[in-house]
Backbone bond lengths (Angstrom), bond angles and torsions (degrees), N, CA, C in turn:
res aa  C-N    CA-C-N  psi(-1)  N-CA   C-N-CA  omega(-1)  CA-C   N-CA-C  phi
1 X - - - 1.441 - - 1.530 109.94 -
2 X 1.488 128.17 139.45 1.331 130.40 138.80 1.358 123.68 2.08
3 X 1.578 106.16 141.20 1.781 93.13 162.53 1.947 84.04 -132.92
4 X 1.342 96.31 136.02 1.646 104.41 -166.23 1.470 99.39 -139.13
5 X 1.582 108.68 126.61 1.831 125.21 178.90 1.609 97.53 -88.41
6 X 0.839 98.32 135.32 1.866 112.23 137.83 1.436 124.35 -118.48
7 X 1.489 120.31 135.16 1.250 122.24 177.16 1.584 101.97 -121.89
8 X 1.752 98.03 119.74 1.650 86.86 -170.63 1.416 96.17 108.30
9 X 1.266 115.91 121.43 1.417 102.06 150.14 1.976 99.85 -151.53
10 X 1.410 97.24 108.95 1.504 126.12 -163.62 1.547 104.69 -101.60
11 X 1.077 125.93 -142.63 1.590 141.11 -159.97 1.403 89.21 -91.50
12 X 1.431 133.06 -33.01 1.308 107.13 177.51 1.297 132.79 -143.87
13 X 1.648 100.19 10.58 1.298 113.55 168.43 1.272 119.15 -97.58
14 X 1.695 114.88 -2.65 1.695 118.54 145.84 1.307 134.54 -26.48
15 X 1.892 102.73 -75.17 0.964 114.01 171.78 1.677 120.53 -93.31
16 X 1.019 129.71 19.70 1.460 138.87 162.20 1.632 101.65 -85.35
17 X 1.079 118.66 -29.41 1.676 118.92 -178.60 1.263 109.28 -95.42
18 X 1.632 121.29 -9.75 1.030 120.74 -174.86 1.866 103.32 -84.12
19 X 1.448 96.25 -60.49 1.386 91.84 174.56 1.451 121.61 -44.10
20 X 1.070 140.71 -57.36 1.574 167.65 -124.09 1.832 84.57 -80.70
21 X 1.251 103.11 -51.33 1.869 114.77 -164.15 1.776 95.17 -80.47
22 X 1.425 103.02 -47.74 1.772 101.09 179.06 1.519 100.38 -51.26
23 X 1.298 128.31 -42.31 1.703 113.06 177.89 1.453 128.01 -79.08
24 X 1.660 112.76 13.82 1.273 126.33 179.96 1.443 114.33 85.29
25 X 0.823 124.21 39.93 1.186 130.72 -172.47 1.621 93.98 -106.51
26 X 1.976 112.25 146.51 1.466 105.39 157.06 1.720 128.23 -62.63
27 X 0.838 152.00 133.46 1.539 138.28 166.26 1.299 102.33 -112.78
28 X 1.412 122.47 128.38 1.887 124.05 154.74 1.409 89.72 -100.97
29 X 1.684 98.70 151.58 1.552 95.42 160.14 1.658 96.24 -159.59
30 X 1.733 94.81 140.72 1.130 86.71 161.96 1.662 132.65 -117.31
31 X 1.445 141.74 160.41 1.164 126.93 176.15 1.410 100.21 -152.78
32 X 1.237 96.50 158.06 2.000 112.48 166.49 1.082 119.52 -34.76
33 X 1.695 126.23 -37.50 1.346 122.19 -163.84 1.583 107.23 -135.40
34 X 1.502 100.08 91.29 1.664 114.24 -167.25 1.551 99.31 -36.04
35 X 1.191 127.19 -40.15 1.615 113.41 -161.08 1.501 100.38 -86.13
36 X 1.186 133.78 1.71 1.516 128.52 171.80 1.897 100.63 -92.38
37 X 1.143 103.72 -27.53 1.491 99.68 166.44 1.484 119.38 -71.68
38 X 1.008 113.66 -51.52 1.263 108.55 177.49 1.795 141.83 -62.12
39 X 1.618 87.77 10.20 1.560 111.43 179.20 1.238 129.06 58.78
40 X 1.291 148.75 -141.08 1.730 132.18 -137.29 1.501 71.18 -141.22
């Protein structure tokens, strides 16, 4: 699998990183507000 960054995760690079990891993919990401990184 991929290993794929996001920097930022806004209106649509939320759920674009969300999917990306639901297909097994690695995701790092970073953003301003650790608990928006760390997903739902």
């Amino acid at each position: 699998m991929a290993k794929v960054a996001f920097i930022g995760l806004g209106v649509m690079g939320y759920p674009m990183a969300g999917h990306i990891a639901a297909k097994g993919h690695n995701v790092t990401v970073y953003n301003r507000t650790a608990a928006k990184a760390e997903g739902p």
